[in-house]
Z-matrix of the N, CA and C atoms (Angstrom, degrees):
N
C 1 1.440
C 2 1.536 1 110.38
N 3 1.183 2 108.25 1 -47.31
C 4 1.771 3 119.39 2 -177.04
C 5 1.583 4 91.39 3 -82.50
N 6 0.849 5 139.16 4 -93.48
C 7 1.490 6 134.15 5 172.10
C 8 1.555 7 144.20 6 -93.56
N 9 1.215 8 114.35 7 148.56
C 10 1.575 9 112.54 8 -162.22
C 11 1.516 10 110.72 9 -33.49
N 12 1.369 11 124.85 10 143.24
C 13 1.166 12 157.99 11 167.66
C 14 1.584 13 123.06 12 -78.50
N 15 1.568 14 108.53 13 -172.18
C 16 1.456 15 123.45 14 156.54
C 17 1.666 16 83.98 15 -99.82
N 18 1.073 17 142.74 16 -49.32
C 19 1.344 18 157.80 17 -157.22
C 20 1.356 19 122.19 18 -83.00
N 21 1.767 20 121.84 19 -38.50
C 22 0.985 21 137.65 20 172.08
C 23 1.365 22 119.37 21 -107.46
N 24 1.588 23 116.96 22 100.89
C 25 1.227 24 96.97 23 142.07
C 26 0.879 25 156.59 24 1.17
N 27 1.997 26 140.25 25 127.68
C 28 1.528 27 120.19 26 168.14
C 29 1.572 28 96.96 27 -73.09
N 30 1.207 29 151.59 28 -37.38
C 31 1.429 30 122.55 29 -149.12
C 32 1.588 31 86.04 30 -93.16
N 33 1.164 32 139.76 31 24.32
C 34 1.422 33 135.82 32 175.94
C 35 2.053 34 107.75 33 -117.41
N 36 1.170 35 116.23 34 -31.97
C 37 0.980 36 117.10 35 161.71
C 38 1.050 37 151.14 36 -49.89
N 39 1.463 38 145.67 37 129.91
C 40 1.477 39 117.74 38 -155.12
C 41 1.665 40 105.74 39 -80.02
N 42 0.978 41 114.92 40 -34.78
C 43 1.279 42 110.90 41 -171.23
C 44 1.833 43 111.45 42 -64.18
N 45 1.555 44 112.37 43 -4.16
C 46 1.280 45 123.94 44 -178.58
C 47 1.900 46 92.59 45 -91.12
N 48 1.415 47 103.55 46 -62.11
C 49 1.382 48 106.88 47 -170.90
C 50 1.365 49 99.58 48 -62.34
N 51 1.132 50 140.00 49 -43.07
C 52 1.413 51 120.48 50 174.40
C 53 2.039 52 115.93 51 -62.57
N 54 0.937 53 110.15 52 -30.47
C 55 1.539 54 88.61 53 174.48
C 56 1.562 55 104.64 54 -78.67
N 57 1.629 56 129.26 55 -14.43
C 58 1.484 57 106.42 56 170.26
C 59 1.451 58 109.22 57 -68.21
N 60 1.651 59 133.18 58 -39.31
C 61 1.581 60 118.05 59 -175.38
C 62 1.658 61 100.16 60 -61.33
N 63 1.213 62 129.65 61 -39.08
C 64 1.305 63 110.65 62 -168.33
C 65 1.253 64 122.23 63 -56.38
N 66 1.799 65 107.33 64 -39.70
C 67 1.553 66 106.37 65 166.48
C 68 1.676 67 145.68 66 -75.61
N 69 1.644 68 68.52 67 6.18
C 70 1.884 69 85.46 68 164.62
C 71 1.344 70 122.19 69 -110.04
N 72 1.217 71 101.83 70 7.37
C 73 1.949 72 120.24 71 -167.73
C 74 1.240 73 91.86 72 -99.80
N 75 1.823 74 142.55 73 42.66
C 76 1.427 75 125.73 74 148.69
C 77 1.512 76 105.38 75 -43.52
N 78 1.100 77 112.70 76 -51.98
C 79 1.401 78 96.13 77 -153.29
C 80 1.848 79 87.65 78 -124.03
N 81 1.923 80 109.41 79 174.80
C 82 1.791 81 96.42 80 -170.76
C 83 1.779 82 102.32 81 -87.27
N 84 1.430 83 110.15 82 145.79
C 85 1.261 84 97.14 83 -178.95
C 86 1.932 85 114.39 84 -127.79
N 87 1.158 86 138.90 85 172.25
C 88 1.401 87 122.67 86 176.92
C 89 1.080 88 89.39 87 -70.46
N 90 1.827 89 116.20 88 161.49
C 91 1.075 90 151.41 89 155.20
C 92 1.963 91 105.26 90 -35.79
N 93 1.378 92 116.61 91 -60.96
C 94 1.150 93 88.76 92 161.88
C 95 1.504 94 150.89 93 -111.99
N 96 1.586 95 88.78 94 12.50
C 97 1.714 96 85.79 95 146.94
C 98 1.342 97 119.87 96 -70.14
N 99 1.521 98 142.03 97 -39.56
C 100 1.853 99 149.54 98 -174.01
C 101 1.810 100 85.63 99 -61.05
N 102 1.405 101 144.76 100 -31.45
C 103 1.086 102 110.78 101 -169.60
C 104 1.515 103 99.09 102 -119.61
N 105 1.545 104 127.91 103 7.25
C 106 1.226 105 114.40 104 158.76
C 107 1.772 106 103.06 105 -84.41
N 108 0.590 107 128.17 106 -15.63
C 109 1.994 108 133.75 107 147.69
C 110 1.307 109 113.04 108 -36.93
N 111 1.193 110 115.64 109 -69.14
C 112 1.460 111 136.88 110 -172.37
C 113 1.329 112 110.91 111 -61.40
N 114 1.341 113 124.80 112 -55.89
C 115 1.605 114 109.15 113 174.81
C 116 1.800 115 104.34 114 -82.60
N 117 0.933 116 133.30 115 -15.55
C 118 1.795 117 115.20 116 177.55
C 119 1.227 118 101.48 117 -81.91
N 120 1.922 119 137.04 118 -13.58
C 121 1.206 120 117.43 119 179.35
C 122 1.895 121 106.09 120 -100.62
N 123 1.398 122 102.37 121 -16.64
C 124 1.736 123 110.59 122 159.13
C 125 1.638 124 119.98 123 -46.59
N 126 1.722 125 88.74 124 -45.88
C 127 1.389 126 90.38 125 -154.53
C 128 1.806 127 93.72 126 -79.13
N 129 1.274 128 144.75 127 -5.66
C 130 0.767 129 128.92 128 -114.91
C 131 2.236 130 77.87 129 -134.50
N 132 1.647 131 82.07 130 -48.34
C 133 1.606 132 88.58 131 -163.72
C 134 1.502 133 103.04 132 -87.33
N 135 1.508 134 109.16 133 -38.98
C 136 1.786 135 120.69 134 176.45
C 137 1.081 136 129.42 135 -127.91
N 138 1.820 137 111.54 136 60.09
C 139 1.386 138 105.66 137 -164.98
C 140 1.735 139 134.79 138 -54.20
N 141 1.612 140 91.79 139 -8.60
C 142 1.812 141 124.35 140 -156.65
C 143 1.961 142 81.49 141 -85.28
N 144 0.990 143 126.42 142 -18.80
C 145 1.443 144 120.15 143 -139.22
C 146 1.956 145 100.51 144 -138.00
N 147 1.366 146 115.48 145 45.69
C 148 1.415 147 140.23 146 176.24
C 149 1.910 148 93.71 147 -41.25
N 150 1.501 149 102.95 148 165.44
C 151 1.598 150 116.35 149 169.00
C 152 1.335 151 102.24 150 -155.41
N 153 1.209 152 100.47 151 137.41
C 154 1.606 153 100.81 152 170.48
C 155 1.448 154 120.42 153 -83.82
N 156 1.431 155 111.19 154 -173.29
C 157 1.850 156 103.26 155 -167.99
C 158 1.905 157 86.37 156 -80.79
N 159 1.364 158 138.70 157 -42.44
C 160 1.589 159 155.30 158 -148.33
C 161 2.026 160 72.62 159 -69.84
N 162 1.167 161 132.89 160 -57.58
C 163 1.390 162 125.18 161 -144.36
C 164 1.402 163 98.55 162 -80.79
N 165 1.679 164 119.39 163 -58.85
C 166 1.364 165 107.54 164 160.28
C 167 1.125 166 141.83 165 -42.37
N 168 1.616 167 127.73 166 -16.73
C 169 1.338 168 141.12 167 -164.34
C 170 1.655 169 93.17 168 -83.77
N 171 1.641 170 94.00 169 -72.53
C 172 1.601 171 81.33 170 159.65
C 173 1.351 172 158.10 171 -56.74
N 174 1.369 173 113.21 172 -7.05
C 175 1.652 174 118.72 173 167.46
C 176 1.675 175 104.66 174 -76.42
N 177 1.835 176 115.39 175 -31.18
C 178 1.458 177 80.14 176 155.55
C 179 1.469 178 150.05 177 -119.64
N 180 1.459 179 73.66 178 23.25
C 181 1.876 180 87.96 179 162.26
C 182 1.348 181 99.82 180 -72.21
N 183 1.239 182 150.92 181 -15.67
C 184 1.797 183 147.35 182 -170.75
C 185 1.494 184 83.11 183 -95.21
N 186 1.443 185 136.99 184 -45.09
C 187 1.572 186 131.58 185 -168.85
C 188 0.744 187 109.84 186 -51.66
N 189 1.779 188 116.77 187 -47.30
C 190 1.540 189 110.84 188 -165.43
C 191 1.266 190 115.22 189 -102.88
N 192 1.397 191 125.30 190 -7.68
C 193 1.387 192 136.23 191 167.02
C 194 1.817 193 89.75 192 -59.83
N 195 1.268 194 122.51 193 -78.42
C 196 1.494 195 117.07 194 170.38
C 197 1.239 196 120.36 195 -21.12
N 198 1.350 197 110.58 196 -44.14
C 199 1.735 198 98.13 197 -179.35
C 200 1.500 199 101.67 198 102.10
N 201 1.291 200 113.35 199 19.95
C 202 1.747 201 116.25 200 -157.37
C 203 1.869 202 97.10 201 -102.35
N 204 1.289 203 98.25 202 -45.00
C 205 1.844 204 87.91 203 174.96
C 206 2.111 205 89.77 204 -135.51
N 207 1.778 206 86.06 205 179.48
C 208 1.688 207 100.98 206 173.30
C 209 1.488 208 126.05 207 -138.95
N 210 0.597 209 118.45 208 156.72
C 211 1.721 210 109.63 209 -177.07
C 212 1.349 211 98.82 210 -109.69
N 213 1.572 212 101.60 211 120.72
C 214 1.844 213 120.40 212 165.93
C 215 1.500 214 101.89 213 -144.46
N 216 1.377 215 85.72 214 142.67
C 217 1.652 216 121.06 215 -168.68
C 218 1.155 217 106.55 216 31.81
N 219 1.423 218 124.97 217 87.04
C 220 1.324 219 123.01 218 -174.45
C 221 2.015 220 143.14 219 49.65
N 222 1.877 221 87.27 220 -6.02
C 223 1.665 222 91.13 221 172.17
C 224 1.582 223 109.84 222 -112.46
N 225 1.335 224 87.75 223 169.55
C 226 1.375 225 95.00 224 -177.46
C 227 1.814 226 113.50 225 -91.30
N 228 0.846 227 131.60 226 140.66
C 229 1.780 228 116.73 227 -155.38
C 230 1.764 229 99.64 228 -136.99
N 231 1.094 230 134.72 229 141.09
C 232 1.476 231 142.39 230 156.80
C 233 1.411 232 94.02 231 -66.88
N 234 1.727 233 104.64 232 135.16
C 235 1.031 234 97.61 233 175.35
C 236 1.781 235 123.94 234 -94.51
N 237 1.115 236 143.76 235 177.09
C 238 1.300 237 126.06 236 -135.16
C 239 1.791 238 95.55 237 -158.04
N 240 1.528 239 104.20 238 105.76
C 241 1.345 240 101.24 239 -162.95
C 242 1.700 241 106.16 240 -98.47
């Protein structure tokens, strides 16, 4: 589930779906602008390979459990060491 499988996919994995929000996190964005991102660049690069909003939610609950981005004032932010 957290990382690729015999079973899971990498573009199904969170640790896969979490490095796609990071590469859309140039700049901080709302929660649902970062995942209206996420499915037009899904649909675009892996249409075979859909996510739900529950699967994205969780890739960044693993982000920020990582310590990888943060949420202030309502955006979503890379975090910045």
């Amino acid at each position: 589930m957290i990382l690729p499988t015999k079973h899971v996919r990498r573009d199904r994995a969170l640790i896969g779906v979490g490095a796609e929000v990071l590469r859309l996190l140039a700049r901080p964005m709302t929660v649902s602008r970062l995942w209206d991102e996420v499915r037009a660049r899904r649909l675009s690069l892996a249409p075979h390979a859909p996510i739900t909003y529950h699967w994205f939610v969780l890739s960044l609950d693993l982000l920020f459990m990582l310590g990888a981005i943060d949420l202030d004032r309502g955006l979503v932010r890379r975090r910045s060491e």
